[in-house]
C-alpha positions in Angstrom: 22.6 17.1 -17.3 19.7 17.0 -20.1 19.6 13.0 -20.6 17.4 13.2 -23.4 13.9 12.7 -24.5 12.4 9.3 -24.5 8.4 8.6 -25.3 7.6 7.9 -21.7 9.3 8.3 -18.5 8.0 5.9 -15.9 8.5 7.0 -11.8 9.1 4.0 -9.9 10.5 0.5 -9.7 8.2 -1.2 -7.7 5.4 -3.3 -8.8 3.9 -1.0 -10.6 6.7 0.5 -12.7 8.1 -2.7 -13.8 4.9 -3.8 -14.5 4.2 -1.0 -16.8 8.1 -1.1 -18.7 7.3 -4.7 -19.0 4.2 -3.5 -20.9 6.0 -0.8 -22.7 8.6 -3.4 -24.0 6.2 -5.7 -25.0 5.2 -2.9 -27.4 8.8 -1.2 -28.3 7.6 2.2 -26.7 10.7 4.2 -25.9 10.8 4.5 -21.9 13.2 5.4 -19.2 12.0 4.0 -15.2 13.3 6.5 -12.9 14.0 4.9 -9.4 15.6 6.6 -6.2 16.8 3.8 -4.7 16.9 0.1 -5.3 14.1 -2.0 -7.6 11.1 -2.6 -4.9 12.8 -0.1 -2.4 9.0 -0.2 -0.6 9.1 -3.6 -0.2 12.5 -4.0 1.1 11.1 -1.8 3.5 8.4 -3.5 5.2 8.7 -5.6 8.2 10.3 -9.0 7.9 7.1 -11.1 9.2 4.9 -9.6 6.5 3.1 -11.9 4.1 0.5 -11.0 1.4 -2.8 -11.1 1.8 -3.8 -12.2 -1.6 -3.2 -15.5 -3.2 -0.3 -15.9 -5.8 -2.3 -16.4 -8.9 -3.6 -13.0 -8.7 -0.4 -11.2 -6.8 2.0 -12.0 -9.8 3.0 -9.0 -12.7 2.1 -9.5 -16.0 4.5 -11.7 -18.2 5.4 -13.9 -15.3 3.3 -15.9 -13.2 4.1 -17.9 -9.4 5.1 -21.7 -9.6 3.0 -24.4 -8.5 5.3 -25.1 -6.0 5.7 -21.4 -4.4 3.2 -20.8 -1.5 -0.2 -19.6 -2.3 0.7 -16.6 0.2 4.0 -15.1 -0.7 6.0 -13.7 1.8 7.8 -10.7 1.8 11.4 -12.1 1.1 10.3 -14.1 -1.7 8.4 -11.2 -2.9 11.5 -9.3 -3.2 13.5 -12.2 -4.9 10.3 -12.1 -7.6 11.1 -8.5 -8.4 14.4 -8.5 -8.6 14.4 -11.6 -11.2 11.3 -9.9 -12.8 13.4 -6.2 -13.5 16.2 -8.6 -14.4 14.6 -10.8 -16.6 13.0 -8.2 -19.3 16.1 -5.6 -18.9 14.4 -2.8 -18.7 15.4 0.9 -19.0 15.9 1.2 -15.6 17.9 3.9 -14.1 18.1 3.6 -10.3 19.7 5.8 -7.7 17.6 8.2 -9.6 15.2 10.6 -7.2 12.9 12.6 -9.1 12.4 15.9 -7.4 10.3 17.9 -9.5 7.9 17.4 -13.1 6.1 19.8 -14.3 4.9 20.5 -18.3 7.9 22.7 -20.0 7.0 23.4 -24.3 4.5 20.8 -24.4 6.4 17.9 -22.7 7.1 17.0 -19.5 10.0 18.1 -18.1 11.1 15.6 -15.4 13.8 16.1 -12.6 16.0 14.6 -10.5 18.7 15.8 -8.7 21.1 15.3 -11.5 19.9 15.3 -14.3 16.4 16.1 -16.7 14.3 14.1 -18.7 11.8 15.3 -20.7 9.1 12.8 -22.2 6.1 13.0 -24.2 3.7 11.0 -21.7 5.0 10.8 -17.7 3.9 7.8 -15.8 3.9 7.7 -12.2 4.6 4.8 -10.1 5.3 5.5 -6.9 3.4 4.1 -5.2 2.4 4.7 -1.5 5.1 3.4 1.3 7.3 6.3 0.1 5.2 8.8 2.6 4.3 7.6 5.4 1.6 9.5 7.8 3.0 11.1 10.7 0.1 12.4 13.1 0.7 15.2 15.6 -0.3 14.4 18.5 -0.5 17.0 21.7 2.3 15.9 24.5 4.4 14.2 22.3 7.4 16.2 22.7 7.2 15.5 26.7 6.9 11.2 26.0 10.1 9.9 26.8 9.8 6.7 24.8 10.1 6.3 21.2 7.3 7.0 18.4 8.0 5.6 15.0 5.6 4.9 12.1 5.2 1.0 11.1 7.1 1.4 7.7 10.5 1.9 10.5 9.3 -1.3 12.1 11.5 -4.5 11.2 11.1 -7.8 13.1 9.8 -8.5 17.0 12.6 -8.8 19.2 13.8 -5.5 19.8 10.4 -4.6 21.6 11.2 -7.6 24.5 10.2 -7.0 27.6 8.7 -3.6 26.3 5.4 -1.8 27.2 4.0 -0.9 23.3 1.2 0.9 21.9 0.3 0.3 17.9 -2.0 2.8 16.8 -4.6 1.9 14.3 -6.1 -1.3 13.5 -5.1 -1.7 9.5 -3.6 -4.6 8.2 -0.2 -3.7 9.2 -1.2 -2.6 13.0 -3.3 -5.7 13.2 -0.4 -7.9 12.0 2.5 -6.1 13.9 0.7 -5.9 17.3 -0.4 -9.7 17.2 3.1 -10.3 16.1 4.7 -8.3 19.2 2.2 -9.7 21.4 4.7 -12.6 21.5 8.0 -10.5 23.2 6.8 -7.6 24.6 5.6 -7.3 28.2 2.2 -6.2 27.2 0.6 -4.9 23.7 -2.3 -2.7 23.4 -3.6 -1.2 20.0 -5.8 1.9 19.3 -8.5 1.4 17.6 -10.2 4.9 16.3 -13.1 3.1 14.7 -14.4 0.0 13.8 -13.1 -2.5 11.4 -14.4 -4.9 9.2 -12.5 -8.6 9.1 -12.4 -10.9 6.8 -11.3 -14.7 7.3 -7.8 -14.6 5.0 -9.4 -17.9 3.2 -12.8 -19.8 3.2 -12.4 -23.5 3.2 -8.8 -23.2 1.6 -10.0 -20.6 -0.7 -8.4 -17.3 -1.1 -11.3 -15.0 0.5 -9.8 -12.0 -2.4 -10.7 -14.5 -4.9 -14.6 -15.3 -3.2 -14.6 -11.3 -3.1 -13.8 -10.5 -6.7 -16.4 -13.0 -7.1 -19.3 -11.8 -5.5 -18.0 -8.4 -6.8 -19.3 -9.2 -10.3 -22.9 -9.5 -8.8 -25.4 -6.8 -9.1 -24.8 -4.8 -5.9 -29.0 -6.1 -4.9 -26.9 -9.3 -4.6 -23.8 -8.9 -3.5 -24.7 -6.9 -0.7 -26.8 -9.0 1.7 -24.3 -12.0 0.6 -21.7 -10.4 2.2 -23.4 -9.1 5.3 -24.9 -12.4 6.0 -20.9 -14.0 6.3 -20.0 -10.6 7.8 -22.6 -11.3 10.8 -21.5 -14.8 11.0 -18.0 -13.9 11.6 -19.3 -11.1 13.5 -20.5 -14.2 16.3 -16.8 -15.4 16.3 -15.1 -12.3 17.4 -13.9 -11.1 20.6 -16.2 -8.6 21.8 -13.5 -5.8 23.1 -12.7 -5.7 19.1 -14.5 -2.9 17.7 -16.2 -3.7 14.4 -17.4 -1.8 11.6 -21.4 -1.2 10.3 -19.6 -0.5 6.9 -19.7 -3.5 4.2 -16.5 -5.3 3.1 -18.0 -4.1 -0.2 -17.0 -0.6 0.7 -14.6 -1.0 2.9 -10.4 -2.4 3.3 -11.1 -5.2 5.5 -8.5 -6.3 8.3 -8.0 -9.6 6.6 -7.1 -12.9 8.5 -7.7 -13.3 12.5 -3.8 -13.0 13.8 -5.5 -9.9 15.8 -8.7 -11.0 16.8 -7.4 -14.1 18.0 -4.7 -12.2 20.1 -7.2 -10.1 22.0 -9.6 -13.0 22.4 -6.6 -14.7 24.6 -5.6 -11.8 26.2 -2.5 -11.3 25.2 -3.6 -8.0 23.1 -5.6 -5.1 24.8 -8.1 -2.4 23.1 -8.3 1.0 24.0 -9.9 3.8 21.4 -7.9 6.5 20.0 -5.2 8.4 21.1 -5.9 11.9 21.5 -2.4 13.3 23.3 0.8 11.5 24.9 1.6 12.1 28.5 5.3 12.4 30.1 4.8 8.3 30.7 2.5 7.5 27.8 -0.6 8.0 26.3 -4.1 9.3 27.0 -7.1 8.1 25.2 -10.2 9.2 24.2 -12.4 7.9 26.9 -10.4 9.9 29.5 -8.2 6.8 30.4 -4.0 6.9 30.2 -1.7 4.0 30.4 2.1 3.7 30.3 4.1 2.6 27.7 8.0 2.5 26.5 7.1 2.1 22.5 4.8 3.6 20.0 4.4 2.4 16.6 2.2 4.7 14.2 0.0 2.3 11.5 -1.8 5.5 10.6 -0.9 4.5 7.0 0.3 5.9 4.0 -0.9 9.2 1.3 0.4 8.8 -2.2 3.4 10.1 -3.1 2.8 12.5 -5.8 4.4 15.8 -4.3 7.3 16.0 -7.0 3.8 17.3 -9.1 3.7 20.2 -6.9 0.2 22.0 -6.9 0.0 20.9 -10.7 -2.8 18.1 -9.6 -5.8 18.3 -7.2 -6.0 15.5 -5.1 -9.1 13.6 -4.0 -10.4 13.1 -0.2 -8.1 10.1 0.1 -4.5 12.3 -1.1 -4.5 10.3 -4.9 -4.4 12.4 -7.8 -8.4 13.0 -9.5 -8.2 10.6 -12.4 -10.7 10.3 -15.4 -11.4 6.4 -15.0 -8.9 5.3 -13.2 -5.3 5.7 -14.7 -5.6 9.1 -16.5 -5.4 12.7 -14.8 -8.2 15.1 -14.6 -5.6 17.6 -14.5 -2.3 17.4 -16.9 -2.4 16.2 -19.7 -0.5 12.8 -21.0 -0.2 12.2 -16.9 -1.0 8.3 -15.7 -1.2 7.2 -12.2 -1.0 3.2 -12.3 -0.5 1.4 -8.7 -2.8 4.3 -7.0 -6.1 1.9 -7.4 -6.4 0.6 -3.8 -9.4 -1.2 -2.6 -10.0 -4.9 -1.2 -9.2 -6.7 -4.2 -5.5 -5.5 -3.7 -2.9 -3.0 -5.1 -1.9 -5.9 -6.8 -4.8 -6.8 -8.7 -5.4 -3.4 -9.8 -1.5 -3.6 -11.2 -2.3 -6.4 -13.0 -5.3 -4.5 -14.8 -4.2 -0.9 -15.0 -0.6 -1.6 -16.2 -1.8 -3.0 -20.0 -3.9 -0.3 -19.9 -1.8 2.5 -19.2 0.3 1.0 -22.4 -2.8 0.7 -24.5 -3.5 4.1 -24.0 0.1 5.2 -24.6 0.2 3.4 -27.8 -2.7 5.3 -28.7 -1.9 9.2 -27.7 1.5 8.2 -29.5 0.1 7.1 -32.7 -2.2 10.4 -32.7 1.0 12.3 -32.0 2.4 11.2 -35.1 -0.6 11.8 -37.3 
């Protein structure tokens, strides 16, 4: 069913699509959010224990800061509370239940689908985010493992894995966190580590360390650079020595923030091994030739962004995002945004907090000349 034509149709009610209707409302641009399950279906998603990483004045969406009294890390739970009060509070367009399959430019609009109905809008906006596609490695063997293999995003909460043998693979913040928080039930833990990480205290003397980093950011890079490599080295000293670290610079790099993992494996109760390179009948084999048993794998291999439903009508970059000019508009289609595909160590939710007035500045802008 054709559902009509609105100025903008936004992909996404997470973060980043509310953030941009509440943008779009603040300037009475015609907009529809499109949303295939429930508002912040991602973060319903994530595991219960999870918590963010970055302090609550700079994790909040535009138009509605944290309280005083709410933590200065928000948990997941409360997170979830925040957007549902914050698509609630501004009543936005927002249609959810609403899956879009396909969009692709039809007459000089887009045409966008879902599997009921089509919209077709003047600029498209998409939203969506990361969690949405998960990525699955193929591994050699894995058919023959009689445990189970699931990615993180189908991990919930710690008790299930009692008394289980469990191998996390990859050392991101959400294979750090989850195998320091099994290393509590199961019978043993052990997490592959491909490469090296960086880590990065989660604060400095009470301090947010995002908000020393956006900081230190603003120096000149001749700066910057052997500030942070000095407190890199000195962390460097207090870290187990079966953690693998990283030559690269925080600068550069997503940091595994907070020491929940390093402190596991400094008492034991977390082992290292390097990557997986197949799975035997029993478990897993490694790259240094070694295999170990185990009843559970859990896959942090991370997430791509989820921008198939624009088919091959977008080149995507040596990380899977979209090539943008700057960093919300499309090298490819025109009147295409990407907002909530910035990721770096500030936080996805930083970059929200900047790219979201943006995106509506620059709608405001192509409209206007539209009308001309």
């Amino acid at each position: 069913m054709d559902r009509g034509c609105p100025a903008v149709v936004v992909v996404g009610a997470g973060p980043a699509g509310l953030a941009v209707s509440h943008e779009l409302r603040s300037r009475d641009i015609e907009h529809v959010v499109l949303e295939r399950g429930m508002v912040g279906r991602s973060w319903r998603r994530y595991y219960d224990g999870l918590v963010l990483h970055t302090g609550r004045h700079l994790s909040s969406l535009p138009g509605r800061p944290f309280r005083r009294s709410d933590p200065l890390f928000i948990p997941r739970t409360q997170f979830i509370r925040y957007l549902d009060d914050y698509a609630a509070s501004m009543a936005g367009p927002i249609e959810t239940g609403s899956e879009v399959v396909a969009a692709r430019r039809e007459d000089g609009r887009w045409r966008v689908e879902t599997g009921t109905d089509v919209w077709r809008a003047t600029v498209l906006v998409v939203a969506t985010g990361l969690a949405s596609s998960p990525v699955v490695p193929e591994f050699p063997g894995e058919e023959e493992f009689r445990g189970r293999i699931r990615h993180s995003i189908d991990y919930r909460r710690p008790e299930e894995f009692a008394g289980r043998e469990v191998l996390v693979v990859g050392a991101g913040n959400s294979g750090g966190e989850i195998a320091a928080e099994l290393a509590g039930v199961a019978a043993g833990v052990t997490i592959a580590i491909r490469s090296g990480v960086v880590v990065v205290a989660r604060e400095i003397a009470g301090i947010p360390s995002q908000y020393l980093g956006m900081l230190i950011r603003r120096l000149p890079r001749a700066l910057a650079g052997p500030l942070v490599s000095a407190v890199t080295r000195r962390r460097a000293r207090q870290l187990p020595a079966a953690l693998p670290l990283s030559t690269a610079s925080p600068l550069d790099e997503i940091p595994l923030i907070g020491m929940h993992l390093p402190d596991a494996i400094a008492a034991g109760r977390v082992r290292v091994r390097p990557a997986v390179v197949g799975f035997t009948t029993d478990g897993a084999r490694f790259a240094d030739g070694s295999e170990a048993p185990f009843d559970e794998v859990i896959l942090a291999t991370g997430f791509r962004a989820a921008i198939d439903l624009l088919g091959d009508g977008v080149r995507r970059d040596q990380g899977g995002f979209a090539r943008r000019t700057g960093r919300i508009v499309s090298a490819d289609a025109p009147d295409l945004l990407f907002v909530g595909h910035e990721y770096d160590a500030s936080g996805g939710l930083v970059n929200i907090r900047r790219d979201a007035p943006a995106a509506a500045r620059w709608i405001v802008d192509r409209l206007a000349a539209a009308d001309r």
